[in-house]
C-alpha positions as CSV (number, residue, x, y, z in Angstrom):
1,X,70.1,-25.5,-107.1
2,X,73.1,-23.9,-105.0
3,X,70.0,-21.8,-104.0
4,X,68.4,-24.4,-102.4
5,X,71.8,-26.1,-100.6
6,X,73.1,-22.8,-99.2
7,X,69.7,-22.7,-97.9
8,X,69.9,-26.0,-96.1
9,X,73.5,-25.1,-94.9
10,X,72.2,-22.3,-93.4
11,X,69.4,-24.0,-91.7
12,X,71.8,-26.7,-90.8
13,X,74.1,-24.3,-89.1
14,X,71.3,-22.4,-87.7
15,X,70.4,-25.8,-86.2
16,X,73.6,-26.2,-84.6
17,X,74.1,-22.4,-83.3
18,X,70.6,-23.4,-81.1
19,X,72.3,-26.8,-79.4
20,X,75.2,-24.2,-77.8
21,X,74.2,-24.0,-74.4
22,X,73.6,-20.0,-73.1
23,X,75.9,-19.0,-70.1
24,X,74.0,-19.8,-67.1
25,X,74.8,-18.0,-63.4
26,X,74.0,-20.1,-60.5
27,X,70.7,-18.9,-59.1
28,X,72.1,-17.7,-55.8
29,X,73.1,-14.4,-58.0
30,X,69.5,-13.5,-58.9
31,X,68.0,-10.1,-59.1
32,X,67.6,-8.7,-55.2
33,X,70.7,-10.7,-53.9
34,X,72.6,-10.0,-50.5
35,X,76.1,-10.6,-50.9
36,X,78.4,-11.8,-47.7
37,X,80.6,-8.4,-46.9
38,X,83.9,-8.7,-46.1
39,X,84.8,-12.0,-47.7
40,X,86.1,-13.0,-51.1
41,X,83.2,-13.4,-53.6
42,X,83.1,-16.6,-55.6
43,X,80.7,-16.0,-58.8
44,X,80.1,-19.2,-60.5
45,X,77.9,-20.7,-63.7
46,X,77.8,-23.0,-66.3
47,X,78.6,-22.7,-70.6
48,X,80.1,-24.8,-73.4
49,X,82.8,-26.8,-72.2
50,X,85.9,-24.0,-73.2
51,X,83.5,-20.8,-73.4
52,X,85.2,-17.5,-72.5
53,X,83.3,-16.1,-69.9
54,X,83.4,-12.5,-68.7
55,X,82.4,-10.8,-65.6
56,X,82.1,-7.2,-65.0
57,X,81.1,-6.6,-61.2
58,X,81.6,-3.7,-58.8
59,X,84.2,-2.0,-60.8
60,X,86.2,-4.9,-62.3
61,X,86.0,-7.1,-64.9
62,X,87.3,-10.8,-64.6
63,X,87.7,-13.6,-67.6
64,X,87.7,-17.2,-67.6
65,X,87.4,-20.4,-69.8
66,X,84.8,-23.0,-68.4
67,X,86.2,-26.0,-68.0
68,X,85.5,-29.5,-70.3
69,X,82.3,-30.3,-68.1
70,X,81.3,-26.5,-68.6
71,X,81.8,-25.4,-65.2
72,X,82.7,-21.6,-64.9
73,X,83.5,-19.3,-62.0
74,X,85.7,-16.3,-60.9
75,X,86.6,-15.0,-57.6
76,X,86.4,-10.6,-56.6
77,X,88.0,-9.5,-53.5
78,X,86.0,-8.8,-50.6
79,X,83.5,-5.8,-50.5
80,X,82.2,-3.3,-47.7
81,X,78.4,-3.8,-46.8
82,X,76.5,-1.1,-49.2
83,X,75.0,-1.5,-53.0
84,X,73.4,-1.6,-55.3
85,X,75.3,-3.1,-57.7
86,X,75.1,-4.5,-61.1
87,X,76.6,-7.5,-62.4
88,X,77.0,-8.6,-66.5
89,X,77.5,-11.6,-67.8
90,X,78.8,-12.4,-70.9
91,X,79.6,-15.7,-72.8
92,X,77.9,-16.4,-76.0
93,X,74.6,-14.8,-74.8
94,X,74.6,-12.2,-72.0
95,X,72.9,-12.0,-68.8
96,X,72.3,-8.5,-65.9
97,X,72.1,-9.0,-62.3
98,X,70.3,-5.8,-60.5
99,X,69.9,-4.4,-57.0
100,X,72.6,-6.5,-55.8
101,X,73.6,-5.3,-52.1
102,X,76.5,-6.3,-49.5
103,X,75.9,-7.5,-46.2
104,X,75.0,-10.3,-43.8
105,X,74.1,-13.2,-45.1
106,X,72.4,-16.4,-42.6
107,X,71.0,-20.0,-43.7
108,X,68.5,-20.8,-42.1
109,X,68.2,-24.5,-42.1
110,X,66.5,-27.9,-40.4
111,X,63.2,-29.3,-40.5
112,X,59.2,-27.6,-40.2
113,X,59.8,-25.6,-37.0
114,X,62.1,-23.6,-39.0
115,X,60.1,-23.7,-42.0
116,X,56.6,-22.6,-40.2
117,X,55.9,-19.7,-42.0
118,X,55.2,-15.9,-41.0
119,X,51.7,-16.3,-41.6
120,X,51.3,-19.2,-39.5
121,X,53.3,-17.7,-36.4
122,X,52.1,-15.4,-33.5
123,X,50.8,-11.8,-35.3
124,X,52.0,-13.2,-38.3
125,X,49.5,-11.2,-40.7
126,X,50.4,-8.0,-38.7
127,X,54.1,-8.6,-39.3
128,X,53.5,-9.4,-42.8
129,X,51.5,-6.2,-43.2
130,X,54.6,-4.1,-41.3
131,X,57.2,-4.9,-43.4
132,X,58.9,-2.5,-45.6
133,X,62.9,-2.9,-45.1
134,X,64.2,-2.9,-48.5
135,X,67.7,-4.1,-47.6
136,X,66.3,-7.3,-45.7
137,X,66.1,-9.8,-48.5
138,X,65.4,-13.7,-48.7
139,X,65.8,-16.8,-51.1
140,X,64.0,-20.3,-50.2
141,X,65.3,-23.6,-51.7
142,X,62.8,-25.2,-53.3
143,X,61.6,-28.9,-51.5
144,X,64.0,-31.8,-53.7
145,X,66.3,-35.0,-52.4
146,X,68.6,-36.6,-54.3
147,X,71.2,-39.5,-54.1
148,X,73.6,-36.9,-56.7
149,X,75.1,-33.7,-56.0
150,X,73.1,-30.8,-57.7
151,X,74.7,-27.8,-59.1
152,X,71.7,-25.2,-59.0
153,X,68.8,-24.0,-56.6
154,X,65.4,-23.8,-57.3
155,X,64.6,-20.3,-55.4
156,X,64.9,-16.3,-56.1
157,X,66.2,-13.4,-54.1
158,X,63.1,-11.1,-53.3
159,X,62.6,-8.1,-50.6
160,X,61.2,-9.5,-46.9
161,X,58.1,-8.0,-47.8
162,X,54.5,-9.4,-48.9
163,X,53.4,-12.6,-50.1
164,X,56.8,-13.7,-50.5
165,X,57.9,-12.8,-46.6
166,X,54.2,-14.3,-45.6
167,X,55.6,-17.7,-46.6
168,X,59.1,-17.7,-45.7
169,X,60.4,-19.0,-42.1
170,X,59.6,-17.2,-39.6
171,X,62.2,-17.9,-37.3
172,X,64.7,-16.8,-40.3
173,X,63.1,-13.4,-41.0
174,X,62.6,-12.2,-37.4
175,X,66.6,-13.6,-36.4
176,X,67.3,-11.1,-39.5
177,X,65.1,-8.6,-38.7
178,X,67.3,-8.1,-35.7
179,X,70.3,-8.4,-37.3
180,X,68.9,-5.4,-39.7
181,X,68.1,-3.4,-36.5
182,X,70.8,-3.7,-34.3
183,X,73.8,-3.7,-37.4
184,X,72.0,-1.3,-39.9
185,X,73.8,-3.3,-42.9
186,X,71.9,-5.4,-45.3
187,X,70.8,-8.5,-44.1
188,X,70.3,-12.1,-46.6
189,X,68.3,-14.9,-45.1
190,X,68.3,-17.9,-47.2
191,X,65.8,-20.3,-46.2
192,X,67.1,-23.9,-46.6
193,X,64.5,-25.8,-44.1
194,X,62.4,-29.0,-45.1
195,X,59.6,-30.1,-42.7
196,X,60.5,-33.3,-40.8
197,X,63.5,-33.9,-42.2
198,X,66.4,-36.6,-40.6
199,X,69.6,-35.0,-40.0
200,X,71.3,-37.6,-42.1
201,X,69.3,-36.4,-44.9
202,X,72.2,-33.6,-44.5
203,X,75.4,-35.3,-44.3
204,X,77.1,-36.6,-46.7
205,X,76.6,-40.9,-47.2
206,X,80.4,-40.9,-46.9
207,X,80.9,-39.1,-44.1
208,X,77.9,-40.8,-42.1
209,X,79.4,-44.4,-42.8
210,X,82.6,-43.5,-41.4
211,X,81.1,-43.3,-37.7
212,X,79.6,-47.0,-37.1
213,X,76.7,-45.7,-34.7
214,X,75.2,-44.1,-38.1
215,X,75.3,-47.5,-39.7
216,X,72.1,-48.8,-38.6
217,X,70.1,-46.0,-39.7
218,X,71.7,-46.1,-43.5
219,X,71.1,-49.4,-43.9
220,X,68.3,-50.0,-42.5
221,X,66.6,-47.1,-45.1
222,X,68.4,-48.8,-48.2
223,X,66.2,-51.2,-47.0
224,X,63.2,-49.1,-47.5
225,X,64.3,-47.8,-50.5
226,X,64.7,-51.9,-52.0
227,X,61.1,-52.9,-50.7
228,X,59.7,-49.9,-52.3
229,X,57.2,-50.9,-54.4
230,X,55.3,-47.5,-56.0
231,X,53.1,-50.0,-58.0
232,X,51.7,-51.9,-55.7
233,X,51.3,-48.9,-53.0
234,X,49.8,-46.3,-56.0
235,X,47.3,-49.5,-56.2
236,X,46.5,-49.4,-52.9
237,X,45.9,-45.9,-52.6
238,X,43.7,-45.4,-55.3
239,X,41.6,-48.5,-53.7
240,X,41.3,-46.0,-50.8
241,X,40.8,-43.2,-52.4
242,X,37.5,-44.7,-54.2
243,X,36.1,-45.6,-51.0
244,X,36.7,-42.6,-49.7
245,X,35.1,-40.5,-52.5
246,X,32.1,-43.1,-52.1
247,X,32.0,-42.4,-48.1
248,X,31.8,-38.7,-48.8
249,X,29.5,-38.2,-51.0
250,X,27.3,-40.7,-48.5
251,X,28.6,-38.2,-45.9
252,X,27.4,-35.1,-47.5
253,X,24.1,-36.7,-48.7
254,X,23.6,-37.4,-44.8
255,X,24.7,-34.4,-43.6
256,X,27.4,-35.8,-41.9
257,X,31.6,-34.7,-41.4
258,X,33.2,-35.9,-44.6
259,X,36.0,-38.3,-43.9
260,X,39.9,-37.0,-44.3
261,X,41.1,-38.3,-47.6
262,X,43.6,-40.5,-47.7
263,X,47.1,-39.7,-48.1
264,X,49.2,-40.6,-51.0
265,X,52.1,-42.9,-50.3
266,X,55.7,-40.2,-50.3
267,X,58.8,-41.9,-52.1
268,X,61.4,-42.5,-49.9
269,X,63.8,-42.3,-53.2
270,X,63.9,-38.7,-53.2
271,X,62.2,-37.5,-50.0
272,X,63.7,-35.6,-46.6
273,X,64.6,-39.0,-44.9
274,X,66.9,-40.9,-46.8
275,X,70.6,-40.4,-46.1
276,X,72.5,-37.5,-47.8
277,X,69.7,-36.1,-49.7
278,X,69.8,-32.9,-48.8
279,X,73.2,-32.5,-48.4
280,X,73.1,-33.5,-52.1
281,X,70.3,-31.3,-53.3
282,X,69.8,-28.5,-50.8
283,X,73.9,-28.1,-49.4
284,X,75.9,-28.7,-52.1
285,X,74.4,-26.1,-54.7
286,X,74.8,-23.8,-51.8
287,X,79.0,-24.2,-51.4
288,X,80.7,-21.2,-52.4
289,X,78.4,-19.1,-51.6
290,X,79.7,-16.9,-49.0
291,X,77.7,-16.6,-45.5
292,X,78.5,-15.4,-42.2
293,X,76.4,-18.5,-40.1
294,X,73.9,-20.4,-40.3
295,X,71.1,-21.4,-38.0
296,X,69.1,-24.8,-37.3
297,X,66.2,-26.1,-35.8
298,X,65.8,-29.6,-36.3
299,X,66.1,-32.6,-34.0
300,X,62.2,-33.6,-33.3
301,X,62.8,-36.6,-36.2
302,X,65.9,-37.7,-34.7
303,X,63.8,-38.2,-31.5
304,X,62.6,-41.4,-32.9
305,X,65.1,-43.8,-31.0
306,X,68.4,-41.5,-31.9
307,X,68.3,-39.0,-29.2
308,X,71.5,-40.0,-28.2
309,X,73.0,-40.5,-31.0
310,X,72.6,-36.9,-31.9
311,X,75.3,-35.3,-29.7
312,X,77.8,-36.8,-32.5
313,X,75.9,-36.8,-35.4
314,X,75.2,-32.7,-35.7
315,X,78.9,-32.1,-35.1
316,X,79.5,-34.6,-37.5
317,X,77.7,-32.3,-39.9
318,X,78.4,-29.2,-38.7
319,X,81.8,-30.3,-39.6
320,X,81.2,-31.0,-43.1
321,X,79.4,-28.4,-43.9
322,X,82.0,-26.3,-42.5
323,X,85.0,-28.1,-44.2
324,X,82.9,-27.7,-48.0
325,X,81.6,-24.3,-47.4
326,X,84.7,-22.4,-48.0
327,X,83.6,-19.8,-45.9
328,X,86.0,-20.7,-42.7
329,X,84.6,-21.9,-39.2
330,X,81.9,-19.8,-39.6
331,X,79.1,-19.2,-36.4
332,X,76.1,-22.2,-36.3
333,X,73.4,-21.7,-33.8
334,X,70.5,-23.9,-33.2
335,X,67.1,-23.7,-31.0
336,X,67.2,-26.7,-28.6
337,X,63.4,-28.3,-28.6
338,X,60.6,-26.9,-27.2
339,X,58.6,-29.0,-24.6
340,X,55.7,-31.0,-26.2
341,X,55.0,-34.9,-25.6
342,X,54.0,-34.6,-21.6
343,X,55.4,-37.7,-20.0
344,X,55.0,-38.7,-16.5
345,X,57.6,-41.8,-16.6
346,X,60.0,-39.9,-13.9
347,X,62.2,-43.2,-14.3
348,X,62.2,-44.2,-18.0
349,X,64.3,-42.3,-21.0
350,X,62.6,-39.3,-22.3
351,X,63.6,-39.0,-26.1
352,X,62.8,-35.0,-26.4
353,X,64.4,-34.7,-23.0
354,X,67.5,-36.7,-24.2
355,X,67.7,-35.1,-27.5
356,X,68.3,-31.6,-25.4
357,X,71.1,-33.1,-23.5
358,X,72.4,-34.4,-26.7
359,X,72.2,-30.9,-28.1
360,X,73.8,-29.4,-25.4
361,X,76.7,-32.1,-25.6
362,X,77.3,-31.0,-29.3
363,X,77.4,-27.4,-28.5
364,X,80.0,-28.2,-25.6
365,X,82.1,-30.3,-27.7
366,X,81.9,-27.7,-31.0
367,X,83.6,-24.4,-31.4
368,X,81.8,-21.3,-32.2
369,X,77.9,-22.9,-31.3
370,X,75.2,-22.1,-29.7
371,X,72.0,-23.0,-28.5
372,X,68.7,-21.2,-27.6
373,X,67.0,-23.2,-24.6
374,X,63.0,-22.9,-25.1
375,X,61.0,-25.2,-23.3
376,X,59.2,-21.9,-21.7
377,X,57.8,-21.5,-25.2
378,X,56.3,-24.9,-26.5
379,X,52.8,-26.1,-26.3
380,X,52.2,-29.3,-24.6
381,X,50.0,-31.1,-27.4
382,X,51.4,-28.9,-30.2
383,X,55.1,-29.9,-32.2
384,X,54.8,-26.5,-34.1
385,X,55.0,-23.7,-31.3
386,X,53.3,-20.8,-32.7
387,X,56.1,-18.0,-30.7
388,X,58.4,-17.7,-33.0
389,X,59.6,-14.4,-32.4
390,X,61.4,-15.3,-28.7
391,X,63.0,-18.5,-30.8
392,X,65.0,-15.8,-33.2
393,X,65.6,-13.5,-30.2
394,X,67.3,-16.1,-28.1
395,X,68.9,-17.0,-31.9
396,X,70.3,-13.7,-32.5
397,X,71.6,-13.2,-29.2
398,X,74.5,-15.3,-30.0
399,X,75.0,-14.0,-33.2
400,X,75.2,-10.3,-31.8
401,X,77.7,-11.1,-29.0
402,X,80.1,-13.7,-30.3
403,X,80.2,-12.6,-34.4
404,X,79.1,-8.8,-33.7
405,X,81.0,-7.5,-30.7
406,X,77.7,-6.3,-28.1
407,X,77.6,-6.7,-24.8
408,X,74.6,-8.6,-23.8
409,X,73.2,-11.5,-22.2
410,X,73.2,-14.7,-24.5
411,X,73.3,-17.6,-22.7
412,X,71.2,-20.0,-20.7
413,X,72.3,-20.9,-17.7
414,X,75.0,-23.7,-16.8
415,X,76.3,-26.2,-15.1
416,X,79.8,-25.3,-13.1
417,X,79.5,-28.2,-10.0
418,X,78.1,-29.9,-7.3
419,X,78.5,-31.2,-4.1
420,X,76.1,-33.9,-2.0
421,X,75.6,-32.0,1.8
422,X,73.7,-34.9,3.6
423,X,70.2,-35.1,1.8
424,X,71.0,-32.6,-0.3
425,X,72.6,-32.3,-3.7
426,X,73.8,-28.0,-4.3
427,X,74.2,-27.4,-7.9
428,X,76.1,-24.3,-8.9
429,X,75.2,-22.7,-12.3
430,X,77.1,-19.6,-13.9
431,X,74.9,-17.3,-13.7
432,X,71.8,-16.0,-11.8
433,X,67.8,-17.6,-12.3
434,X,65.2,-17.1,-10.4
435,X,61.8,-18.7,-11.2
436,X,59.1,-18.2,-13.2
437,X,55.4,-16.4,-12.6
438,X,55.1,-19.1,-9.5
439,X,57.6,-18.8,-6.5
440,X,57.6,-23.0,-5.9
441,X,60.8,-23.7,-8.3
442,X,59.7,-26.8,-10.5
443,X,61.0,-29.6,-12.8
444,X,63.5,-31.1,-10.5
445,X,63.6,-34.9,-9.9
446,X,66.1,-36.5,-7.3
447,X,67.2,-40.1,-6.6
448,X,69.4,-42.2,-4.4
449,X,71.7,-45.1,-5.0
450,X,68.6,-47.2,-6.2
451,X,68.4,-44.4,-9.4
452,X,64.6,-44.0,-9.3
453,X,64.1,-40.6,-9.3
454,X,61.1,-38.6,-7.6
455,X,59.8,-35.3,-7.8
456,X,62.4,-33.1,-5.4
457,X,62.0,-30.1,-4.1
458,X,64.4,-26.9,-4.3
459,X,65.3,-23.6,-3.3
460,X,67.2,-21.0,-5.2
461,X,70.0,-18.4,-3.9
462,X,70.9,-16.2,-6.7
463,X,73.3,-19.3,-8.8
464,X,73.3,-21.9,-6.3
465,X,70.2,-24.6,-6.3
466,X,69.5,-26.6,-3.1
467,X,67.8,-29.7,-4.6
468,X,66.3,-32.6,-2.2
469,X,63.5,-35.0,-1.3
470,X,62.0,-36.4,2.0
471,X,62.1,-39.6,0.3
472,X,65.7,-39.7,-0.8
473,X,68.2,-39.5,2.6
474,X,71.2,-40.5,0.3
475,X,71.2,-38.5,-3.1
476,X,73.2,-39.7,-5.9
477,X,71.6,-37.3,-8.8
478,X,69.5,-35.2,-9.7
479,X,67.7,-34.4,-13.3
480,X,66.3,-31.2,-14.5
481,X,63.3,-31.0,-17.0
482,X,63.9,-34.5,-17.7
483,X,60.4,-34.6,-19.9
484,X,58.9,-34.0,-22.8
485,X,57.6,-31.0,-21.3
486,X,56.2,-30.2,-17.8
487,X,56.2,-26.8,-15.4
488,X,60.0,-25.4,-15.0
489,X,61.9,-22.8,-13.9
């Protein structure tokens, strides 16, 4: 008899042993990381609420107590780029991080023009093919919203190389492909892009409802979000999609094109769209983690009626993510948008051609920013650019002169003044340009008092643009590109 209840004690106790929660180390610290050099490191996890938790890492070992919730972290001082390293874990369980290096590490964030893979771009198969750097590593964040902050990614450091560099942004590995080449340190790139994704969906709800010109677009999707009726739409889909399976097979049996399937309804709930989402599921796991930048390419969803909008809403975020990174006022530089969406409406508002502006507003108006102009590089019926390569060039640029110290050319051109000489307007940039593979200079647009504006003519001399118009004997203004894309400079 005391046989039999020492046995169930034991299995009782055994039972309890198993609901203890392991230590857990937040995913950023996986096998293969890049660690930011230079800069304190914050390692953090998760255990039983009161666990002692022990880190050994380069050299030193560090202790804590996780916290009632379980929370856990410890802070080492600042390292020189180099590695490997090792790092243990131990708790109740144990865990080993390997081939852990110091360097550089970038996020490389927005919507699907910084998500468009290797593959997809220019030579992509070639690059894939070519690369063998060891100490150029990457991590995507796996695709998730949420209304609720998130403690952990869904992603893995690996080495830029095969399958794993053949899907990850190509804009992110070629700006850190340079970065490997011209600093000879290791480089990190963690890929935190989700295609057509709303700014919003990366500020904080909080922090977007304290500027009133954000109001609109928050309520109006918890609007969405209360119609939302999955029921009735899954009903309607499947309706659909048995016609369509019906249509096929007619198709096939007549030899014709089979119809494109129907697409199943997305829930606005937990998509890229809805405010704060991101910054709840792809930001905040992220926060701690040190970095030296980040770089963005987003902005063609904000086009949708919130082009102008945008010159204070990407401070706005920049702001925040700067304030709840813990990692200072560090560099963030984004590509402004390619031309695409060929307008001829000389008078009306162009939303990509307004979203630039706005871009170039923010950058004006934001410490340590920078912007990579590109509408040499866009395709006119095409919103995904194949070129990706001259995007991360113009990228990295900025990163190599203002965080890195090298001399070089890294901005576009700019506006310094102007002065109205009769008919004509003379605009003074700060630098040189010169035009183009055709001699005629192109894109301007000029126009009087009456503010229509007409196509206008120029001539360049080294910084200083004559800009006029037969038409126009009176000029009050003069636009430049002012289109969703068209033949310039």
């Amino acid at each position: 008899m005391k046989k039999s209840v020492l046995a169930v004690a034991g299995s009782f106790l055994l039972s309890l042993t198993s609901l203890q929660a392991d230590v857990k180390l937040s995913g950023l610290y996986s096998d293969n990381a890049v660690i930011q050099r230079n800069a304190p490191v914050k390692v953090w996890g998760w255990a039983d609420p009161l666990e002692k938790v022990t880190v050994n890492f380069v050299n030193k070992s560090l202790s804590t107590e996780a916290d009632a919730e379980g929370n856990w972290s410890v802070t080492f001082p600042a390292q020189k780029a180099g590695g490997p390293h090792s790092m243990t874990v131990r708790g109740k369980n144990a865990l080993t991080r390997t081939n852990l290096m110091f360097g550089e590490v970038w996020v490389c964030s927005g919507q699907s023009n910084m998500q468009w893979s290797v593959r997809q771009s220019v030579d992509g198969d070639l690059e894939v093919a070519l690369a063998k750097d060891k100490d150029l590593r990457i991590v995507t964040v796996g695709n998730i919203g949420s209304q609720t902050p998130q403690k952990d990614i869904d992603g893995k450091w690996s080495v830029a190389t095969g399958e794993e560099l053949s899907n990850f942004s190509a804009v992110g590995y070629y700006f850190g492909r340079e970065l490997r080449r011209a600093l000879g340190v290791p480089v990190g790139l963690i890929d935190n892009a989700w295609g057509g994704s709303a700014c919003e969906a990366w500020v904080p709800r909080d922090v977007l409802k304290s500027d009133e010109r954000n109001i609109p677009y928050v309520e109006n999707f918890a609007k969405t979000v209360a119609n939302y009726d999955e029921d009735k739409l899954m009903a309607a889909y499947n309706k659909k999609f048995e016609k369509w399976k019906a249509d096929s097979k007619a198709a096939r049996e007549a030899g014709k094109p089979v119809p494109r399937a129907p697409r199943k309804p997305r829930d606005p709930r937990y998509g890229q769209h809805r405010p704060a989402n991101l910054w709840n599921a792809r930001i905040s796991p992220l926060l701690g983690y040190g970095i030296k930048g980040a770089i963005w390419y987003q902005g063609e969803t904000n086009t949708n009626g919130r082009s102008y909008n945008y010159r204070y809403l990407l401070p706005m975020m920049i702001k925040t993510w700067r304030q709840n990174w813990n990692s200072g006022e560090f560099s963030f530089y984004w590509s402004q948008l390619a031309d695409f969406a060929k307008s001829k409406d000389k008078d009306g508002i162009s939303p990509w051609a307004e979203m630039r502006e706005s871009m170039t507003a923010a950058m004006q108006s934001t410490p340590k920013t920078g912007q990579a102009v590109i509408t040499d590089l866009g395709e006119d019926f095409d919103i995904h650019p194949r070129r990706k390569l001259e995007v991360a060039q113009r990228l990295v640029r900025w990163a190599l002169v203002k965080d890195y110290g090298l001399e070089l050319t890294y901005s576009s051109p700019m506006y310094k003044s102007h002065e109205v000489k009769g008919s004509k307007i003379i605009i003074t940039l700060d630098q040189d340009v010169k035009t183009l593979d055709v001699r005629e200079v192109l894109g301007f647009t000029i126009a009087g008092e009456d503010q229509k504006f007409v196509d206008a003519k120029a001539k360049i001399k080294k910084n200083v643009i004559e800009v006029w118009s037969d038409s126009v004997s009176k000029p009050v203004a003069v636009r430049y590109a002012w289109q969703g894309t068209q033949l310039v400079m």
